[in-house]
C-alpha positions as CSV (number, residue, x, y, z in Angstrom):
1,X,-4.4,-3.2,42.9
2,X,-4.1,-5.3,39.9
3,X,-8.0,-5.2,39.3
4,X,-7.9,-1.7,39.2
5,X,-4.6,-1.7,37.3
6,X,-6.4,-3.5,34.4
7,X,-9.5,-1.7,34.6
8,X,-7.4,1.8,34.1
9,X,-6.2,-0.3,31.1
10,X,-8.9,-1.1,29.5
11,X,-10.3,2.7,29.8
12,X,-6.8,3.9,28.6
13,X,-7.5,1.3,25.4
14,X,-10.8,2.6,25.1
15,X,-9.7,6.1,25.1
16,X,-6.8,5.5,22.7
17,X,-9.7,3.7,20.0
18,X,-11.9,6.2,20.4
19,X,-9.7,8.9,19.5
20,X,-8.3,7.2,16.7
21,X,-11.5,6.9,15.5
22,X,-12.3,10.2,15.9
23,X,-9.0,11.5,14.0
24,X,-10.2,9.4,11.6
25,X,-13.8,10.9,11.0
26,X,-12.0,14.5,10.9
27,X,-9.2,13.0,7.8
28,X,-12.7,11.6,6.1
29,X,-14.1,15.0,6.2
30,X,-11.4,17.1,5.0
31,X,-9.7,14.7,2.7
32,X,-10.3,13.4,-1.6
33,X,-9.6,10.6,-3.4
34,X,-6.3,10.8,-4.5
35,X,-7.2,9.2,-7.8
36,X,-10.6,11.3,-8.8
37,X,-11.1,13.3,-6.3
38,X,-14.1,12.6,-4.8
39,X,-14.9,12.4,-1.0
40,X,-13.5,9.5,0.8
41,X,-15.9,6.9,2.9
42,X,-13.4,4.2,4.5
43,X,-9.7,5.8,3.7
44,X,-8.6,9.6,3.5
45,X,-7.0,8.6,-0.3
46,X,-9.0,6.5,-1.8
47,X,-12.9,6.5,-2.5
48,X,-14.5,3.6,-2.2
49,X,-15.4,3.5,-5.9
50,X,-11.6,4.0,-6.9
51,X,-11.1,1.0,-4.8
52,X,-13.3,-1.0,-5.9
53,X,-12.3,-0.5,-9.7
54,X,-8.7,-1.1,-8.6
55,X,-6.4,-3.6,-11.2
56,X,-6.6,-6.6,-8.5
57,X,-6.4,-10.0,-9.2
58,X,-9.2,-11.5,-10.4
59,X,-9.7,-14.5,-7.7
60,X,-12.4,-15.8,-9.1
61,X,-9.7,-17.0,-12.1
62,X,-6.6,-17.1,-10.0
63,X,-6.0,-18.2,-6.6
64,X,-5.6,-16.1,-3.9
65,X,-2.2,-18.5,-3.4
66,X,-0.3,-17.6,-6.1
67,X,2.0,-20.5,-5.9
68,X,-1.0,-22.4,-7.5
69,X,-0.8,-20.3,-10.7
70,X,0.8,-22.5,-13.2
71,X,2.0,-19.2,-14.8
72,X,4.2,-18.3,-11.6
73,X,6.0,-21.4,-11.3
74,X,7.2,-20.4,-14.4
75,X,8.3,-16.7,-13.5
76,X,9.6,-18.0,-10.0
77,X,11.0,-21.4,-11.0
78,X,13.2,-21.6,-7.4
79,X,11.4,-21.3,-4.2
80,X,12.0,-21.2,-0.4
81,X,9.1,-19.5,1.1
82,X,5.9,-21.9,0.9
83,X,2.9,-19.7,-0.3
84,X,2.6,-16.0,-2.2
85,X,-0.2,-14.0,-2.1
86,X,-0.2,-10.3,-4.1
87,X,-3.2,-7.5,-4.2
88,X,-2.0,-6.6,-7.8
89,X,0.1,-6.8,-10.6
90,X,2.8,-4.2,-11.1
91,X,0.5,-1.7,-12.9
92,X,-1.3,1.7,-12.2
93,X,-1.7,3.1,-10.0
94,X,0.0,0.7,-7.6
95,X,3.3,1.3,-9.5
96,X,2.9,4.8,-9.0
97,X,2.0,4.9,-5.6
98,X,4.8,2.7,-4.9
99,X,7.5,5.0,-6.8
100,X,5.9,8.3,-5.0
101,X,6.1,6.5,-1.7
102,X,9.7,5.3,-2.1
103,X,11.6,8.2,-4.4
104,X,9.1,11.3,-3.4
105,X,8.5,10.8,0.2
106,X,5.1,10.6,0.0
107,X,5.4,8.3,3.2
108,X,1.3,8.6,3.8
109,X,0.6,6.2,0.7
110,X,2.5,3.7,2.9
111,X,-0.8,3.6,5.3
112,X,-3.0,3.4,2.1
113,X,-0.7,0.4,0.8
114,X,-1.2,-0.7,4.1
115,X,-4.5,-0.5,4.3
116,X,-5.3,-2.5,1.6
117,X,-3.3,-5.2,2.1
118,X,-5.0,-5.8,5.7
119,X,-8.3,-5.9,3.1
120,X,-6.7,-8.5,1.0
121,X,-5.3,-10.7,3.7
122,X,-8.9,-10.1,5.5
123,X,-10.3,-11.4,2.4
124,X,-7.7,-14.4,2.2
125,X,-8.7,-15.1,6.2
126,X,-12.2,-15.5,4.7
127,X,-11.9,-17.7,1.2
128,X,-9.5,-20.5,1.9
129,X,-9.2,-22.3,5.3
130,X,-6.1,-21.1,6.7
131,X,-4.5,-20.9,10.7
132,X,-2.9,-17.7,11.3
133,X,-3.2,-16.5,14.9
134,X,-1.3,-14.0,17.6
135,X,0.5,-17.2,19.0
136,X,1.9,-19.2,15.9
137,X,2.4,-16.3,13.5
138,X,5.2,-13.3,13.6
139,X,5.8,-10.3,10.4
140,X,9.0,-9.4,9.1
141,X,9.6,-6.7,6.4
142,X,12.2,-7.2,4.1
143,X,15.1,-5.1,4.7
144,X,17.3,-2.4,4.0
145,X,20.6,-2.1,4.0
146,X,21.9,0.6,6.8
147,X,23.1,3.6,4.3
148,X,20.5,2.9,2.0
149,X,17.8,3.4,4.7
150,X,19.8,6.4,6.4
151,X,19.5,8.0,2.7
152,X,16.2,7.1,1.9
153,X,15.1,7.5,5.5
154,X,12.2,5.1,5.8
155,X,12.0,1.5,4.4
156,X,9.0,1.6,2.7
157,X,8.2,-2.2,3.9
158,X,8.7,-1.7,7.2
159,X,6.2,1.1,7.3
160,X,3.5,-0.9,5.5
161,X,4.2,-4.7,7.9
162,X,4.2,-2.4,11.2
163,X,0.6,-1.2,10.4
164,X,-0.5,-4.6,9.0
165,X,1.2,-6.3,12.1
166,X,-0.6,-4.1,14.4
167,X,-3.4,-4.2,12.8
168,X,-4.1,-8.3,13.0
169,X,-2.1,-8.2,16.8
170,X,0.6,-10.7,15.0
171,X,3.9,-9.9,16.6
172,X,6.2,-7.9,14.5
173,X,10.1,-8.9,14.6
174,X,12.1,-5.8,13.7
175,X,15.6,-6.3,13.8
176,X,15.2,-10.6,13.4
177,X,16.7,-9.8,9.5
178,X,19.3,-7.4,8.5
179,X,20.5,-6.4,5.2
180,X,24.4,-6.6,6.0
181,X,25.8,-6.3,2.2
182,X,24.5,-3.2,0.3
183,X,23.9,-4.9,-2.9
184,X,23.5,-3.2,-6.6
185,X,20.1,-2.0,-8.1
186,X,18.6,-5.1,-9.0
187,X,16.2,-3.6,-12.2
188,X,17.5,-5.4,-15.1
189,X,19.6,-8.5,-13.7
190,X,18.9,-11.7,-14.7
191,X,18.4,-14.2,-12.0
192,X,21.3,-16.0,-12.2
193,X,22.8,-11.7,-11.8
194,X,20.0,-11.5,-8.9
195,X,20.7,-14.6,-6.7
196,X,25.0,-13.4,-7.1
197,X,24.1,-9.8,-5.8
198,X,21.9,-11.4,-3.2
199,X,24.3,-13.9,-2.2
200,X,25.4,-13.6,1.8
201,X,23.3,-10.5,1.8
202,X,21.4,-11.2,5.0
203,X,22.1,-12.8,8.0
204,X,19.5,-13.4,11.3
205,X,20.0,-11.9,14.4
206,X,19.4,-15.1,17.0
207,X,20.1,-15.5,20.4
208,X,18.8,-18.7,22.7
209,X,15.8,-16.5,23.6
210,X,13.9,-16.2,20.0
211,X,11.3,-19.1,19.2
212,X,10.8,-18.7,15.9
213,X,6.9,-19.5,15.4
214,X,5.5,-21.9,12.9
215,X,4.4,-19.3,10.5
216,X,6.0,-16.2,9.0
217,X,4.9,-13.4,7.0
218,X,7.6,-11.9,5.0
219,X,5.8,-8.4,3.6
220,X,7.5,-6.8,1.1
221,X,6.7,-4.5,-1.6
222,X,6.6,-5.5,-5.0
223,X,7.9,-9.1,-6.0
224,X,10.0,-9.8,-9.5
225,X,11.8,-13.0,-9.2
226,X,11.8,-13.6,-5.6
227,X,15.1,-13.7,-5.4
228,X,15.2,-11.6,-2.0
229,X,12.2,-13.5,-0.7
230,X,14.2,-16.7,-1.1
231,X,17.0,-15.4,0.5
232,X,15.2,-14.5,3.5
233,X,13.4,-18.1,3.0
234,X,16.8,-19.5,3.5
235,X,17.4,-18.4,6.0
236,X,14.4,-18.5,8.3
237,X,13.9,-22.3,7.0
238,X,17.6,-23.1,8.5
239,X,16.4,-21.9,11.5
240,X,12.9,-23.5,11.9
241,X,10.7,-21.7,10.5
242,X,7.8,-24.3,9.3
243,X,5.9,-21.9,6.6
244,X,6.7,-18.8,4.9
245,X,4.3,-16.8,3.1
246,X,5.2,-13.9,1.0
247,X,3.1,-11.4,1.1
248,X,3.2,-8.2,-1.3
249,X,1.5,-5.4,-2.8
250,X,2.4,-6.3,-6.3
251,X,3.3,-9.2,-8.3
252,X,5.7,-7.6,-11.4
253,X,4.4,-10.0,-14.1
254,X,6.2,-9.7,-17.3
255,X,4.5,-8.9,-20.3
């Protein structure tokens, strides 16, 4: 029974990819480039031209680690979480994407943003020697607070970790950190302003059953200070938590 258990599995699996795949093929058909409008090869919004001539970093001038970039120990003097690795600087069109995702609703671009990230950290996997597995890693998203996500009705990084969590098989802990304070805006604070809004913000739901695994990915979407990363950090370190990478779509940079 439990050889043919698995085996009805395994079909069911096979199924499930090949449909996705087909779904997939149809989007490619009937889909454009949300930036030129051109037909789409590998994502229904984005050629592959477009993507190639996106604003990334260029990592053949600056690490892939961005903790090793002289330049962001001076934007992020005070840091809990061990690495920080970014696609892009705050610029277009990720900052447009980013606002149309999180004030229009445009919840699709959160698979795009998605999407690319998985290419970046793919990329990452690749260039620098590096042990991230099913076993030793988990994803969190940073989050909301309750009424902000009941207004909003999505948090725009938990749509982005679940598909990049799914994506690499790492195990994604939902609920492990919750927003209990719902803090003020925090777009022209300085950081001494940030780290008081964010203070006692979070807290970790624990209990004797959760191992907390050596590594951590904490996904967010765009990263200023890292004031909310650290916070997090804090957290997680207190708790166990060897290493902490921060991982984001963009990196605001200022000018």
């Amino acid at each position: 029974m439990e050889f043919s258990s698995k085996i009805n599995r395994e079909i069911m699996l096979s199924l499930q990819q090949i449909f996705r795949q087909q779904f997939k093929n149809i989007q490619l058909k009937v889909s454009c480039c949300s930036l030129c409008g051109s037909s789409c090869q590998n994502h229904p919004l984005l050629c592959q031209f477009c993507q190639a001539d996106l604003p990334y970093f260029n990592y053949q001038h600056v690490p892939y680690d961005l903790l090793s970039w002289p330049a962001i120990t001076k934007l992020i003097p005070i840091k809990h979480f061990d690495h920080l690795l970014a696609i892009a600087p705050y610029i277009w069109p990720f900052d447009t994407w980013i606002s149309q995702l999180k004030y229009q609703h445009k919840t699709e671009l959160a698979e795009l943003l998605s999407y690319l990230l998985i290419n970046h950290w793919q990329q990452y996997l690749s260039a620098d020697i590096v042990n991230f597995t099913s076993d030793n890693t988990s994803i969190v998203a940073v989050p909301l607070h309750l009424k902000k996500w009941q207004t909003r009705g999505f948090n725009q990084a938990h749509l982005i970790a679940r598909k990049f969590a799914q994506y690499f098989q790492y195990e994604y802990q939902t609920e492990l950190v919750t927003r209990e304070k719902l803090t003020e805006s925090q777009v022209g604070k300085s950081g001494i302003e940030r780290r008081k809004n964010l203070n006692n913000a979070f807290s970790l739901n624990i209990n004797s059953a959760i191992k907390f695994p050596a590594n951590v990915i904490l996904i967010d979407d765009v990263v200023t200070t890292g004031t909310t990363a650290n916070e997090i950090c804090k957290l997680l370190k207190k708790n166990g938590v060897q290493s902490i990478t921060l991982l984001s779509i963009c990196l605001a940079i200022p000018n």
